[in-house]
C-alpha positions in Angstrom: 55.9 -16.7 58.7 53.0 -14.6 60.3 50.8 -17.5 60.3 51.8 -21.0 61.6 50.9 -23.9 59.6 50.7 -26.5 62.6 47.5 -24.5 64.2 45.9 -22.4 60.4 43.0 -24.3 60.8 41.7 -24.2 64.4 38.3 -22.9 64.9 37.2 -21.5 68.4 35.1 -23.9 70.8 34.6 -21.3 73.2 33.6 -17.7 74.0 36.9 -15.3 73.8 37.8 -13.8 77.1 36.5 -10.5 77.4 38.0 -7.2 79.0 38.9 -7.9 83.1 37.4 -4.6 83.7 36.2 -1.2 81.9 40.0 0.8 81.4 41.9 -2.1 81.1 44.7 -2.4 78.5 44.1 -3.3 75.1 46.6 -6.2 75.2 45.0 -9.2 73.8 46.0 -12.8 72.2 44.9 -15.1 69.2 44.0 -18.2 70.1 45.0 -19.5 66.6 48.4 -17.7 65.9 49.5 -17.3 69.3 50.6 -14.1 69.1 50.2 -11.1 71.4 48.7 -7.9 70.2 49.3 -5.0 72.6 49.9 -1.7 70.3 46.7 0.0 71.4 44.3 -1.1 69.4 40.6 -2.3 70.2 41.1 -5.7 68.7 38.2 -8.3 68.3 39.4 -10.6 65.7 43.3 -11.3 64.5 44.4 -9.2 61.9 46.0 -12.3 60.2 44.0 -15.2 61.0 40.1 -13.6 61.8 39.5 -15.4 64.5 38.3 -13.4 67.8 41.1 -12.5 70.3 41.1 -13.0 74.2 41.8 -10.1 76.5 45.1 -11.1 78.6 46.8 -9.3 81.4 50.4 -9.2 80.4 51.8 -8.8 83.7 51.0 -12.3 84.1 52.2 -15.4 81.8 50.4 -16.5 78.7 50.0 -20.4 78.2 48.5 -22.0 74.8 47.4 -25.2 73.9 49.4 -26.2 70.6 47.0 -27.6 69.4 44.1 -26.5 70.3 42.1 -23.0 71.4 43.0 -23.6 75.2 44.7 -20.7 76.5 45.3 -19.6 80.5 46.5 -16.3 81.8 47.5 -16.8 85.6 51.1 -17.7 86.9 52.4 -20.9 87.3 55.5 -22.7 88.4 54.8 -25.4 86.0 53.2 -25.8 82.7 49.7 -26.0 83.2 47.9 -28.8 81.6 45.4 -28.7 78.6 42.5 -30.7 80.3 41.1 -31.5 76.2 44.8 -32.6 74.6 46.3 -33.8 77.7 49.5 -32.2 77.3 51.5 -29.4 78.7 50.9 -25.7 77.7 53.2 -23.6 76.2 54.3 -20.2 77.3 54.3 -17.8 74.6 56.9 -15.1 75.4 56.4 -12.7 72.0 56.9 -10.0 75.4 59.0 -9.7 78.6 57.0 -9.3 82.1 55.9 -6.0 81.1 55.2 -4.2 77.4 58.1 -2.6 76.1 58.7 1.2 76.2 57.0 2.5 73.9 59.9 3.4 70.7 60.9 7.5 70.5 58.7 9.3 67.9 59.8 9.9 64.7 62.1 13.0 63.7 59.0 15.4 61.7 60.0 15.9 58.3 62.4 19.2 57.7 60.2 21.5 55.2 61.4 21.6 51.6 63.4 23.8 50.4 63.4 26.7 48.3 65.2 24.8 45.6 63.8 21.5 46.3 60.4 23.0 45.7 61.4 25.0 42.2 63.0 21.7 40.8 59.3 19.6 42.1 57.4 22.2 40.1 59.7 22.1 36.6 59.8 18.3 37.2 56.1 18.1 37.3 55.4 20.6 34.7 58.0 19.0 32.2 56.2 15.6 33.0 52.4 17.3 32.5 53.8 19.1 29.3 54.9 15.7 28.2 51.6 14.1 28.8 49.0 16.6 27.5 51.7 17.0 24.7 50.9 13.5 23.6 47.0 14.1 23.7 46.9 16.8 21.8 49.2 15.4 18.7 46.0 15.1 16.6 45.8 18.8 16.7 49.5 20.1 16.4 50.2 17.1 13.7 47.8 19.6 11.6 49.7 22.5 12.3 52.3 21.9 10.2 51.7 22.2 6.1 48.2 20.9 5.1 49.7 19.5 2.0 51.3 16.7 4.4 48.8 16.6 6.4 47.6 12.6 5.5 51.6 11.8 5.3 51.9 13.1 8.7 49.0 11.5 10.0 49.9 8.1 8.9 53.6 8.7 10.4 51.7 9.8 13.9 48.7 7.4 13.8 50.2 5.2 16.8 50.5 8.8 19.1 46.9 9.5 17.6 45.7 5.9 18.6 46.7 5.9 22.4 45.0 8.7 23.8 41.9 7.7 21.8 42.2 4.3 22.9 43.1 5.5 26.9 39.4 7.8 26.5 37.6 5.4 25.3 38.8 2.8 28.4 38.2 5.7 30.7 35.1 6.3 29.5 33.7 2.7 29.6 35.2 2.9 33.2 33.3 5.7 34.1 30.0 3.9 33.2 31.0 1.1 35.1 30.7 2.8 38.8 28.0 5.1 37.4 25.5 3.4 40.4 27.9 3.6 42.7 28.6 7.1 42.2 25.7 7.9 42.0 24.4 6.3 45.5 27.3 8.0 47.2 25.8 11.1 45.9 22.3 10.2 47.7 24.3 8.8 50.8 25.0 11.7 53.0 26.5 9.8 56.1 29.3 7.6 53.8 30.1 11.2 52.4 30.3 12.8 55.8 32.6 10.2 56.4 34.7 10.6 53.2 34.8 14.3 54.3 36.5 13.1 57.6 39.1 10.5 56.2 40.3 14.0 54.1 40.1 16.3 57.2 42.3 13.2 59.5 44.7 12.6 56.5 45.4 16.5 56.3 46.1 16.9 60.4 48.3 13.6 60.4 50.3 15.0 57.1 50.5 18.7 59.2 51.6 16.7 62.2 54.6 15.0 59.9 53.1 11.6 59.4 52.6 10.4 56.3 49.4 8.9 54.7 49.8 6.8 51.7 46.7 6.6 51.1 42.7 6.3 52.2 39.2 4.5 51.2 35.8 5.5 52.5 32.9 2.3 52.9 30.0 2.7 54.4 30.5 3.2 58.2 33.8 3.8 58.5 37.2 4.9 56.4 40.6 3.5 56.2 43.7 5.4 56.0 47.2 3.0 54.5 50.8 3.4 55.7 54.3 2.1 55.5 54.8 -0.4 57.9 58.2 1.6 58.7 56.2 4.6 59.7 53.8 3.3 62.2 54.7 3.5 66.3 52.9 2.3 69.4 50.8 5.5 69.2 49.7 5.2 65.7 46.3 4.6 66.8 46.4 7.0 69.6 47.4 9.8 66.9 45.0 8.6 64.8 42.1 8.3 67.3 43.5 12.2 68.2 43.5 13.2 64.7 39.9 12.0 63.6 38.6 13.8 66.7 39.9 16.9 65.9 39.0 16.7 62.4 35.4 16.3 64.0 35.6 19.5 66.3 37.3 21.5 63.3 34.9 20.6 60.8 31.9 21.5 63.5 33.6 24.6 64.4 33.5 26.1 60.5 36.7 24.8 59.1 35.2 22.9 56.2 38.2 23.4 53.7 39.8 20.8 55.7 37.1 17.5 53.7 38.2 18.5 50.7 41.5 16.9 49.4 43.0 17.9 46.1 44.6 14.2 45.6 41.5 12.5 46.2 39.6 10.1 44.2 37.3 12.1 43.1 39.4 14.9 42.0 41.7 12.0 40.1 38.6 11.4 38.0 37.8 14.5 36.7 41.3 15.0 35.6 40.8 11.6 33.8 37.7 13.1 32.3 39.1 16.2 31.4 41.9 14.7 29.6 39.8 11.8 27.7 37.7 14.4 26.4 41.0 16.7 25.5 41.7 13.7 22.9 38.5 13.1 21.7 38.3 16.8 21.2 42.2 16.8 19.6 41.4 14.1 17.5 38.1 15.7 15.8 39.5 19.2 15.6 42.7 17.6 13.7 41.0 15.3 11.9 37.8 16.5 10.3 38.0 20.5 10.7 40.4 22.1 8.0 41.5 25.1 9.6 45.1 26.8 9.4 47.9 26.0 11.0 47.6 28.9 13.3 44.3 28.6 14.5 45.1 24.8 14.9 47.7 25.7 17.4 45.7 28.3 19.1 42.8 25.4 19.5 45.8 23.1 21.3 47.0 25.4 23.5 43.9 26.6 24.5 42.4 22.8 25.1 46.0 22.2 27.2 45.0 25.4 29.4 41.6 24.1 30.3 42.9 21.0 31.7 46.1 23.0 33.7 43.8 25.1 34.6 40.3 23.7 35.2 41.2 20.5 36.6 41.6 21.1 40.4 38.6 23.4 41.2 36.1 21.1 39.0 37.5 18.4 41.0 36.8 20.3 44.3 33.7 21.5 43.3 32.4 17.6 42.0 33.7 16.7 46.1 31.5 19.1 47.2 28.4 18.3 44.9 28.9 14.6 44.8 30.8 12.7 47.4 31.7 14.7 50.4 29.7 16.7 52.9 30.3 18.8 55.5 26.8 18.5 57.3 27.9 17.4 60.3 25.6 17.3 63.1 27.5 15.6 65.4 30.4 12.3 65.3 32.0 10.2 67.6 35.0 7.2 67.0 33.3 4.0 67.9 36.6 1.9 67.5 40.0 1.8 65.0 40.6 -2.2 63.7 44.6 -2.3 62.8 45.0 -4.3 59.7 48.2 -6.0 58.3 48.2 -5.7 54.4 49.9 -8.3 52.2 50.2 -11.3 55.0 53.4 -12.8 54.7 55.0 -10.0 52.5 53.7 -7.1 54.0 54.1 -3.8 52.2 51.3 -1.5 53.7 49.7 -1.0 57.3 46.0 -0.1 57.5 44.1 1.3 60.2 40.2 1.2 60.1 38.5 3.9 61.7 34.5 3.1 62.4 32.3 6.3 63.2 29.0 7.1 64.6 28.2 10.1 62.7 24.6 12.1 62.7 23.9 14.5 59.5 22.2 17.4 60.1 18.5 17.9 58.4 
C-alpha cells in the first residue's frame, strides 16, 4: 500500500519545513505518508497524499510522530519524544545514511532494422487498408451489378451502419470542444507551451527514452511514462531536454513543435475519415453511376485520406494550437506525479514554464 490507513487523514498544524539553504538537495518528507522523496524533484506537496512536504537533510535521521504531523530531523541516541502525543517517535528508514547511487542508465534502444521496418510498414498499411476498406463499403457495395444493388445493400447494411454511426459520434464530439479549441487558438502562451511539450518529447525520444504520451494546460505541460522507464535523473533529463527545446526553438529550429502523433493531428484524421463515410455512403447510395466510376470515386476518397491526412494535421498545429513565437522561456519547476495510486501503471512529470510571446 502507498498510502497508510492508520495516518490518511491527518491534516498539517504547522508550516512545512522549508529549504536549510539556497542549493540544498531536494530530499524532502510527507508528514502524512512518512515517506521520503529524494529523486530530484522540486516537491511541495506529496504526490500521493497532497499534503505539503518538509525539506530534510538525509545525512541525518528522520523521526515521525505516528500519529500526528510531528516530525524532527537531528540525531539522537534515543527516540525523541512527540511533545503533543506523548509518545516516542519513529525512525523512518525508507534510506540508509546516505541516498543510494544513483541506478546505471538505461541501454538506448538499437535502431530498427531494415526488415523490422519493411514488416511495420506492410503491417500498418494492411491494417489502414482494412480500416478505410470498411468506410468506403457504401461505395464499392455499388460497384458490383446495379441490378443487385438493394440485395447487396441489405446484405452490407451493418458495414454501411458503423462508419455512419462512428461520423456521426465524431462529429457531435467535435462540437463538444468547439470552445475549447477555439480558445486555444486565441491563447498564444498555452500554444507556445504545447509547441514545447512536442519539441521536449522529440529530444527525449532522440535521446532513447520513451514518451508515452503528453497534455498541455494552461501554464505548464505533462509528459507520461512507464514507471519501468524512469531513473534518478528523469527529471534532470527532462529539465535538460525542455531547455534545449527552448534554445532550439529560439535559434530557428521550429519543425521540432510540431508532432505528427499529436492530438491535433489525431483529429483531423478522425475528420477526414468521418467525412470519407458520409461521403461513401451518399455517392453509393443516391448517385447511380457505373461500376467503374464508382470504384474510381473509392479509391480516389481512400487516397485523400493516405495522403492528406498528415500535412492537414501539421498545418491545423500550426494555424490552431501551436506556436513557435517564442520570445523568450524559462522552467520554473517539474512536480513528479504517481498515476493510478495503489496500482500504478504510468509515471507523470509536470513541467511549469515562464514563457514570453513575442508581439
Amino acid at each position: 500500500m502507498l498510502l497508510p490507513t492508520r495516518r490518511a487523514r491527518i491534516v498539517l498544524s504547522r508550516a512545512p519545513v522549508l529549504r536549510a539553504r539556497e542549493g540544498a538537495p531536494n530530499t524532502f518528507v510527507c508528514p502524512g505518508c512518512d515517506i521520503v522523496l529524494w529523486d530530484e524533484v522540486a516537491y511541495q506537496q506529496c504526490p500521493i497524499c497532497d499534503l505539503p512536504v518538509d525539506w530534510v537533510d538525509l545525512t541525518l535521521p528522520v523521526w515521525c510522530c505516528p500519529d500526528c504531523d510531528a516530525m524532527h530531523n537531528r540525531a539522537a541516541e534515543q527516540p525523541p519524544i512527540c511533545a503533543r502525543c506523548d509518545r516516542p517517535l519513529v525512525l523512518i528508514d525508507d534510506l540508509p545514511d546516505a541516498p543510494r547511487p544513483p541506478p546505471p542508465a538505461p541501454a538506448p534502444r538499437p535502431p530498427p532494422t531494415r526488415l523490422r521496418r519493411a514488416v511495420d510498414r506492410v503491417v500498418l498499411g494492411a491494417v489502414s487498408a482494412l480500416v478505410l476498406a470498411i468506410f468506403v463499403a457504401p461505395v464499392l457495395s455499388m460497384a458490383v451489378d446495379p441490378r443487385l444493388r438493394y440485395f447487396v445493400m441489405g446484405l452490407a447494411a451493418p458495414i454501411v451502419i458503423f462508419p455512419l454511426l462512428l461520423a456521426g459520434n465524431f462529429f457531435w464530439m467535435l462540437g463538444a470542444s468547439f470552445h475549447e479549441l477555439r480558445d486555444l487558438a486565441h491563447d498564444r502562451t498555452t500554444r507556445i507551451i504545447h509547441g514545447l511539450e512536442h519539441a521536449a518529447a522529440k529530444i527525449l525520444d532522440e535521446e532513447g527514452v520513451s514518451v508515452l504520451g503528453g497534455l498541455t494546460h494552461p501554464g505548464y505541460f505533462e509528459l507520461y511514462f512507464s514507471p519501468e522507464s524512469v531513473n534518478r535523473d528523469q527529471a534532470k533529463r527532462l529539465r535538460r531536454a525542455v531547455t534545449s527545446a527552448i534554445r532550439r526553438i529560439r535559434d530557428g529550429e521550429r519543425h521540432l513543435a510540431f508532432h505528427p502523433r499529436c492530438g491535433t493531428s489525431l483529429l483531423v484524421t478522425g475528420l477526414l475519415v468521418a467525412l470519407l463515410a458520409l461521403a461513401s455512403a451518399t455517392v453509393g447510395l443516391l448517385m447511380e453511376l457505373r461500376p467503374a466510376v464508382l470504384l474510381c470515386v473509392g479509391a480516389s476518397l481512400v487516397l485523400a485520406v493516405v495522403v492528406g491526412a498528415r500535412p492537414l494535421g501539421l498545418l491545423t498545429q500550426r494555424l490552431l494550437t501551436v506556436s513557435t513565437k517564442l520570445r523568450s522561456a524559462r522552467v520554473l519547476r517539474i512536480v513528479h506525479r504517481l498515476e493510478g495510486h495503489d496500482d500504478i501503471r504510468l509515471v507523470s512529470f509536470g513541467v511549469y514554464l515562464a514563457v514570453k510571446p513575442r508581439a
